[in-house]
ZAVO-566662 format. One record per residue (C-alpha): x, y, z; residue in one letter; residue number from 1. Coordinates in pm, whole numbers. Example, Ala and Ser with C-alpha at 12.3 -4.5 7.8 and 13.67 -1.06 7.14 Angstrom:
// ZAVO-566662
ATOM     east    north       up   code   pos
ATOM     1230     -450      780      a     1
ATOM     1367     -106      714      s     2
This chain:
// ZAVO-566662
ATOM     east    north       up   code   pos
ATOM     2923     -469      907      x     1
ATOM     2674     -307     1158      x     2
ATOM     2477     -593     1383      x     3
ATOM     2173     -491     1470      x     4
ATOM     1860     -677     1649      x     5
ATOM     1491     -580     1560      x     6
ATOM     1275     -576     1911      x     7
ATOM      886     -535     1858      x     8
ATOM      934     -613     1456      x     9
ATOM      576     -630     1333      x    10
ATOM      621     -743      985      x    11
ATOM      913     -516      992      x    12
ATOM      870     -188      841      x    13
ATOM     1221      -79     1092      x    14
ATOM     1395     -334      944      x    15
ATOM     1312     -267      573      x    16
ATOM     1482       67      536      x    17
ATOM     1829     -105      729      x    18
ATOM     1811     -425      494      x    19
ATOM     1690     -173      141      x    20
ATOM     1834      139      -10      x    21
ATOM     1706      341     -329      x    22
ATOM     1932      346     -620      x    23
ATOM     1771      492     -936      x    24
ATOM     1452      530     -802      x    25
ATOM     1421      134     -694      x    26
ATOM     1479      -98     -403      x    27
ATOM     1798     -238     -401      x    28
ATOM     1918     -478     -122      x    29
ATOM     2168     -297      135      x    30
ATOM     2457     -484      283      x    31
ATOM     2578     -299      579      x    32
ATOM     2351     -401      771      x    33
ATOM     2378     -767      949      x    34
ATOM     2027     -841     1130      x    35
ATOM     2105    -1096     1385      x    36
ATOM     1780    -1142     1477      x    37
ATOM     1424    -1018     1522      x    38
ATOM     1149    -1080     1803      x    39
ATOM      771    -1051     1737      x    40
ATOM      475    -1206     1969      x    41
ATOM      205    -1183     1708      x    42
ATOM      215    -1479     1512      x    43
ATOM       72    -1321     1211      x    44
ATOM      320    -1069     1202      x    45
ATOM      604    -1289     1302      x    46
ATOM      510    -1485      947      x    47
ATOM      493    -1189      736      x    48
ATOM      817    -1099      879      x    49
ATOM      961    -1434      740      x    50
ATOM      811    -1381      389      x    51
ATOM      960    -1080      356      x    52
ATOM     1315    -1094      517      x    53
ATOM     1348    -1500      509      x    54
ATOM     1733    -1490      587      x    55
ATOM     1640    -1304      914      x    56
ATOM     1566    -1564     1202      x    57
ATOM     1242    -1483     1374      x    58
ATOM     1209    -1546     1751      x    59
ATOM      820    -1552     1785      x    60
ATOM      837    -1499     2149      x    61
ATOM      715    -1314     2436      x    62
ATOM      980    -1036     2474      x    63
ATOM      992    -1121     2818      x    64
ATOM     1073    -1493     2797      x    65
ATOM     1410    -1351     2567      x    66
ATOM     1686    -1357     2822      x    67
ATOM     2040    -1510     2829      x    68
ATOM     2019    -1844     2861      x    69
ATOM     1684    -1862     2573      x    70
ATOM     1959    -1682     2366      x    71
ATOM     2279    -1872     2399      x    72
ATOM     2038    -2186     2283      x    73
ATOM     1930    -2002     1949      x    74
ATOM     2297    -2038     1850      x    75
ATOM     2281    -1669     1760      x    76
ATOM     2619    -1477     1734      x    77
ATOM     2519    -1172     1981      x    78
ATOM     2875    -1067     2106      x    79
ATOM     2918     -771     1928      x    80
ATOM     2581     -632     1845      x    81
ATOM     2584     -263     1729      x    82
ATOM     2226     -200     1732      x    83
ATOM     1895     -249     1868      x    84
ATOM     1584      -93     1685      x    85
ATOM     1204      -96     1801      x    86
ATOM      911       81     1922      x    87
ATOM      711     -132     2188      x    88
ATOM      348     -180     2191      x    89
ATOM      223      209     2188      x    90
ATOM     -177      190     2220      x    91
ATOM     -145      311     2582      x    92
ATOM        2      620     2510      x    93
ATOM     -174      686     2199      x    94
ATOM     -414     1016     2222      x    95
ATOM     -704      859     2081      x    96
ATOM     -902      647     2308      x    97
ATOM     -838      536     2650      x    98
ATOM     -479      634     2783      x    99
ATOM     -363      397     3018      x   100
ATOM      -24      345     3214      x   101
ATOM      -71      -76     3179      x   102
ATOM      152     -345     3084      x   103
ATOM      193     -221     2754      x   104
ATOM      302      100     2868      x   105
ATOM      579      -52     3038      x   106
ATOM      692     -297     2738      x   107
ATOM     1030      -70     2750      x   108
ATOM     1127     -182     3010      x   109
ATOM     1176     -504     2891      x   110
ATOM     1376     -325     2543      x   111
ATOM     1592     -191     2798      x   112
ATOM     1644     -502     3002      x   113
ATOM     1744     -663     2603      x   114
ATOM     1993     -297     2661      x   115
ATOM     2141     -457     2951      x   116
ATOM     2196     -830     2818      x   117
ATOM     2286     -735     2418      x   118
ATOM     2479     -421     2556      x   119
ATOM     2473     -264     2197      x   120
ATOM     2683       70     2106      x   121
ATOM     2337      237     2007      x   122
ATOM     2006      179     2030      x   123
ATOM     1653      328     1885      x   124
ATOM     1366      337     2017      x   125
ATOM     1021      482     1831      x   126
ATOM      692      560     1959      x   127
ATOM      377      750     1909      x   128
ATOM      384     1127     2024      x   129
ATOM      134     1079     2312      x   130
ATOM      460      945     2502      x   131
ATOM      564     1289     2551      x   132
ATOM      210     1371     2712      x   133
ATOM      125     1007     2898      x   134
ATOM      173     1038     3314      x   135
ATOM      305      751     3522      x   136
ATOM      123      624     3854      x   137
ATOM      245      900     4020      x   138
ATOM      134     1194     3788      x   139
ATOM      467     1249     3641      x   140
ATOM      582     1245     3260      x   141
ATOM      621      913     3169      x   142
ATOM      851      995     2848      x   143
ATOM     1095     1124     3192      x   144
ATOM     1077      745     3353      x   145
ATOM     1138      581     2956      x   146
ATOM     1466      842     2913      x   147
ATOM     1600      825     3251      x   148
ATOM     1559      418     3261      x   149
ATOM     1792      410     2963      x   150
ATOM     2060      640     3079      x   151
ATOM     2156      417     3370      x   152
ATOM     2122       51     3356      x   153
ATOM     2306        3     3734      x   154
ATOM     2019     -216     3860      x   155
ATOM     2123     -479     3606      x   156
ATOM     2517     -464     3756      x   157
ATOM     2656     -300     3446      x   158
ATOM     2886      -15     3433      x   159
ATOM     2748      181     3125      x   160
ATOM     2407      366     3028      x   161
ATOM     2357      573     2738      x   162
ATOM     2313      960     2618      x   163
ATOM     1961      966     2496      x   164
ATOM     1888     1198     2203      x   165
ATOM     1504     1245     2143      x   166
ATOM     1341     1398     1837      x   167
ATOM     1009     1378     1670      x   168
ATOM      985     1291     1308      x   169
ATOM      723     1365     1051      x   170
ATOM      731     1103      811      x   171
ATOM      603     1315      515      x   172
ATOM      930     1487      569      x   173
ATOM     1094     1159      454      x   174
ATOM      868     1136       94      x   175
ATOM      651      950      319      x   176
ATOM      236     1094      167      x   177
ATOM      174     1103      510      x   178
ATOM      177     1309      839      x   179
ATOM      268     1111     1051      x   180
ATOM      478     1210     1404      x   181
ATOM      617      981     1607      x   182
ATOM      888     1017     1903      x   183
ATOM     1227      909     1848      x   184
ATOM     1503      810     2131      x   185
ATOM     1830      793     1982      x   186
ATOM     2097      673     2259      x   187
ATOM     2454      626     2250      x   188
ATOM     2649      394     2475      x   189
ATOM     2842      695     2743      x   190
ATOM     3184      503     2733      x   191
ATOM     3243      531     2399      x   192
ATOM     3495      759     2297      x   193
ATOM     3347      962     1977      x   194
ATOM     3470     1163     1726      x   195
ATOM     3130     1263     1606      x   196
ATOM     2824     1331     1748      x   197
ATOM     2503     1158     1671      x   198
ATOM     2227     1394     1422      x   199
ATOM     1878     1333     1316      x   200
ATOM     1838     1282      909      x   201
ATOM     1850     1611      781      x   202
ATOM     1477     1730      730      x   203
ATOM     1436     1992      410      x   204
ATOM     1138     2195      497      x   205
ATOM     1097     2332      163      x   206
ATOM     1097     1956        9      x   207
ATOM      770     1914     -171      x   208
ATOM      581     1650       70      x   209
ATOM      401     1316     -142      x   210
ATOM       29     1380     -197      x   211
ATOM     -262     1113     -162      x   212
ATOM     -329     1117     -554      x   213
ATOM       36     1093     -618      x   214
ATOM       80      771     -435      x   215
ATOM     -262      607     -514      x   216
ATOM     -383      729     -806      x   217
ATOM     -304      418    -1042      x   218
ATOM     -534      180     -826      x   219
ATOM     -812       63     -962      x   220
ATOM    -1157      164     -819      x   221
ATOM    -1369      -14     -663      x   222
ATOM    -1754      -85     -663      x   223
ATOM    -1900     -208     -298      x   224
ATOM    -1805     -530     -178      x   225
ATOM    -1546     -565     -490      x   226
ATOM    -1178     -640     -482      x   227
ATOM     -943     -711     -819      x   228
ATOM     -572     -835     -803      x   229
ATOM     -505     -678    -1180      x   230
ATOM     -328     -339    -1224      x   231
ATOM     -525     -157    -1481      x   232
ATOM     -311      151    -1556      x   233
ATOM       30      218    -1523      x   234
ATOM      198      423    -1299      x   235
ATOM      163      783    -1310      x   236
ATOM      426      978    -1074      x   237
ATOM      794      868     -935      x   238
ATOM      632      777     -617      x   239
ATOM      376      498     -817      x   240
ATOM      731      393     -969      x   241
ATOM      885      346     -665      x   242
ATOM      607      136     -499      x   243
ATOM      497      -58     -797      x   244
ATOM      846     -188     -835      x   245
ATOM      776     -419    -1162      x   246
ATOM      477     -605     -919      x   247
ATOM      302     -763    -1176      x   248
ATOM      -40     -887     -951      x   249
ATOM     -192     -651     -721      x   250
ATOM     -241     -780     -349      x   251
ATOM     -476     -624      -56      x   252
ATOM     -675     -455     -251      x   253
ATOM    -1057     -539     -166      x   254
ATOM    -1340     -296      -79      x   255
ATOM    -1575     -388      226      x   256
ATOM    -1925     -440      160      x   257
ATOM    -2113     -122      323      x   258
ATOM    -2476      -90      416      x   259
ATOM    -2706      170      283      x   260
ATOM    -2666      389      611      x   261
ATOM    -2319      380      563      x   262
ATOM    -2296      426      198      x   263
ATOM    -2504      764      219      x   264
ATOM    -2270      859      492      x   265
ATOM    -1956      862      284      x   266
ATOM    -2160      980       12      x   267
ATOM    -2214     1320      182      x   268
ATOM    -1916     1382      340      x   269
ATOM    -1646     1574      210      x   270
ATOM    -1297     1581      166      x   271
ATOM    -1162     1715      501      x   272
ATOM    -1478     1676      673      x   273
ATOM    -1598     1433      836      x   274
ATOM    -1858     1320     1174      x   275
ATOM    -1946     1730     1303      x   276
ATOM    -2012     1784      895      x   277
ATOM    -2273     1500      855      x   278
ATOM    -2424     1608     1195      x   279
ATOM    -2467     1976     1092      x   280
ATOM    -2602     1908      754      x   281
ATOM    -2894     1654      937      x   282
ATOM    -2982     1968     1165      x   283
ATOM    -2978     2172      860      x   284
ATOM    -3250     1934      712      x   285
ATOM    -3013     1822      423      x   286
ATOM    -2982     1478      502      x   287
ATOM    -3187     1229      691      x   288
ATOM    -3170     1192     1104      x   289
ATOM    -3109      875     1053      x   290
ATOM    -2807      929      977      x   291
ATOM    -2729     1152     1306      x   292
ATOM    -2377     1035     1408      x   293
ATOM    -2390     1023     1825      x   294
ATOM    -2015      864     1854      x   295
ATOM    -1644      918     1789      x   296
ATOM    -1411     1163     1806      x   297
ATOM    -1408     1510     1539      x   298
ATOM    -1223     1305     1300      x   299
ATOM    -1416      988     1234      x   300
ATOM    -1601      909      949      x   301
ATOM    -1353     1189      794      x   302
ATOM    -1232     1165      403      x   303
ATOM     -904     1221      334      x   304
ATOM     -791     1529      127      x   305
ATOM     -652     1383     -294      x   306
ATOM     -396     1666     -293      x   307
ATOM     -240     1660       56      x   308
ATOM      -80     1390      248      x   309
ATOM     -289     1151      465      x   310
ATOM     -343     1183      820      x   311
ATOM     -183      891     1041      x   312
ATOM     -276      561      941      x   313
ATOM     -381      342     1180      x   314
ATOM     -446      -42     1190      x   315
ATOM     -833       58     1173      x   316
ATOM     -747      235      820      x   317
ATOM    -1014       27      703      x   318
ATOM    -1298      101      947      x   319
ATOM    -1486      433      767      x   320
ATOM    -1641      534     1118      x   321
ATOM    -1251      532     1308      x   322
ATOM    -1008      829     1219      x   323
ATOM     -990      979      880      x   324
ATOM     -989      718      629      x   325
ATOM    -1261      759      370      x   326
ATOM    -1109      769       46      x   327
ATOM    -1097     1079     -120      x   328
ATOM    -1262     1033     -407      x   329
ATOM    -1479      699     -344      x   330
ATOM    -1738      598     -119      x   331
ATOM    -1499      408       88      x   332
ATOM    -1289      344      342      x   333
ATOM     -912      275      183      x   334
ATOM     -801      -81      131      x   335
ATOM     -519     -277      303      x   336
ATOM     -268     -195        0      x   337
ATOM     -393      146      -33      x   338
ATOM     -321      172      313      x   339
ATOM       23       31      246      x   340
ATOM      119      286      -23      x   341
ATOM       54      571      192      x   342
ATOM      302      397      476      x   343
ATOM      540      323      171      x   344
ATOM      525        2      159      x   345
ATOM      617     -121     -190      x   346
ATOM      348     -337     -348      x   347
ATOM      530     -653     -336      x   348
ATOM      557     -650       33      x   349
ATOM      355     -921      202      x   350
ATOM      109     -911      501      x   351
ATOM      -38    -1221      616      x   352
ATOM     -403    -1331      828      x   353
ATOM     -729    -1178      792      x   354
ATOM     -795     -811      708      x   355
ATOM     -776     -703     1059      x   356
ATOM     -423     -882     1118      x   357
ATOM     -305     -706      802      x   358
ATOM     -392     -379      902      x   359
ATOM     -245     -414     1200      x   360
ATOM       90     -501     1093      x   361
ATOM       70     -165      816      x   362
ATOM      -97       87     1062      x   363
ATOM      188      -33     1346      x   364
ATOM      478       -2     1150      x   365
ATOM      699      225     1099      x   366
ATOM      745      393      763      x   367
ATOM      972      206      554      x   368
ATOM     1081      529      365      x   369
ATOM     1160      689      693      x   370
ATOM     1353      362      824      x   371
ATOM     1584      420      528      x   372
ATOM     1657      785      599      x   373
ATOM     1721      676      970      x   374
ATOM     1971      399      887      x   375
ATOM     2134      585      639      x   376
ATOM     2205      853      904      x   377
ATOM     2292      582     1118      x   378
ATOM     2542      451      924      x   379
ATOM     2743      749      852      x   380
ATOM     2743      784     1201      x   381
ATOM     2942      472     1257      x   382
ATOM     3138      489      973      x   383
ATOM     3260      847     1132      x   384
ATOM     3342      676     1457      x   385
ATOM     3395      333     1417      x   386
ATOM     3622      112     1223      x   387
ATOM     3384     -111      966      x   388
């Protein structure tokens, strides 16, 4: 048994692939895995969390309030955790938008103060790849302060810090339809004496990557304004399999009601296009100035591509004028559960609070496919070196 603790859970995409494996092309539940515990401040994520993994306790807490003597009176058995999984808040290192080194930029310190009181054999840590580009105060690499910070922990009086491994992961890489790269900080306790050293999942460039269509395509469409919870075809590729997992009503899937500007917007935009495209075909005289787009970023009001993998999906995968989101083949932005396929969600995952809330938790999270690659490299890396 491997005990691991879930920091900065969301509704727990990390935890997913340690708690689910894929036998015949379905989710089975995974026992090597013991998940003492997980810690989430939003509440809405905190109670999607519990509908989905209802065995797990849930602190909702401020990670900062979670020290020794809060977790001696939870009555948790933490004296020989393994593991410690999460990705802290990452909007201040993200590339899009305003970069700031805030309080949310320094959320790991607080994973690696949960380092210092859990002392775990391994821990990982994920994050968005503007952490490799983000500077501190001072000008210097931030990603240098977050690596450094974990391979001494002195300041807390303990005798061990850990080798940090760092890779970045594309989750399409993982049959994930999406490209999606995030930072990855693998580290391993230095007094441990190993037989084996710790590897990234194997990635098989040459593995055919999960399309848009492929993962979508059995949804119904959707008129403006219009939602339906009924599945009206059946699924059409191994992915659709995988995801509709014998769900037998269809959740999170309603369309927003758009204006007329907006509608002619998507209308005219292609796939792969998106705000310079509408602009040039206004100064071309093709469509009306009134629908001149003087904000956002190259990407925004941008429609996705049916026969590639999506671009990242963020928690404003709703939003038609934020990154590329438009549906490829609708006039659109994609739905919550669309949203959720192409992060690999299976359909009868739950989200909980309004829309916003729910995209959140599904634009935060990390893939669940790619969670299960991850802990299935972790575990044959303790099986290797540990007795089990």
């Amino acid at each position: 048994m491997i005990n691991v603790v879930d920091l900065f859970s969301g509704a727990g995409g990390l935890t997913f692939g340690f708690k689910k494996k894929i036998v015949r092309n379905r989710f089975v539940d995974k026992d090597i895995f013991n998940v003492i515990f997980a810690n989430e401040f939003d509440s809405a994520a905190a109670e999607a969390f519990r509908l989905n993994f209802p065995d797990i306790p849930m602190l909702e807490e401020d990670i900062s309030n979670l020290d020794k003597e809060y977790l001696d009176k939870m009555y948790l058995n933490l004296s020989n955790t393994d593991l410690i999984i999460g990705g802290p808040p990452c909007q201040s290192f993200s590339t899009v938008g305003k970069r700031q080194y805030d309080n949310r930029a320094k959320m790991y310190r607080e994973y690696r103060r949960l380092l210092s009181i859990l002392k775990p054999k391994m821990f990982v840590f994920e994050n968005v790849l503007g952490l490799l580009t983000m500077k501190n105060d001072t000008g210097s690499p931030v990603i240098e302060d977050v690596v450094k910070s974990f391979e001494d922990l002195s300041d807390f009086d303990n005798d061990f810090g850990y080798i940090v491994h760092r890779k970045v992961l594309n989750s399409q890489h993982f049959g994930v339809p999406q490209g999606r790269e995030r930072v990855f900080l693998v580290g391993i306790r230095k007094d441990l004496e190993l037989k084996y050293d710790w590897e990234f999942p194997y990635i098989d460039e040459n593995k055919k990557v999960v399309t848009v269509g492929e993962a979508i395509s059995d949804l119904p469409s959707l008129a403006n304004g219009a939602g339906t919870n009924k599945y009206q075809r059946k699924p059409e590729t191994r992915y659709q399999y995988l995801m509709r997992d014998n769900q037998k009503i269809l959740n999170n899937h309603i369309n927003a009601c758009y204006g007329e500007r907006m509608l002619k917007i998507m209308e005219a935009v292609i796939p792969g296009e998106g705000r310079p495209y509408i602009n040039k075909l206004v100064e071309e005289g093709k469509l009306s100035k009134e629908l001149y787009l003087t904000s956002g970023y190259r990407n925004t009001y941008g429609r996705l591509w049916w026969d590639r993998p999506s671009t990242t999906i963020t928690n404003n995968l709703s939003t038609p004028s934020s990154l590329r989101c438009i549906h490829p083949k609708q006039n659109r932005a994609l739905t919550s559960r669309e949203g959720a396929r192409l992060q690999s969600f299976p359909d009868r995952f739950k989200f909980v609070g309004s829309k916003e809330k729910i995209n959140s938790q599904i634009g935060n999270a990390v893939p669940p496919l790619l969670s299960i690659s991850l802990a299935n490299a972790i575990e044959d890396f303790f099986y290797k070196n540990f007795d089990l």
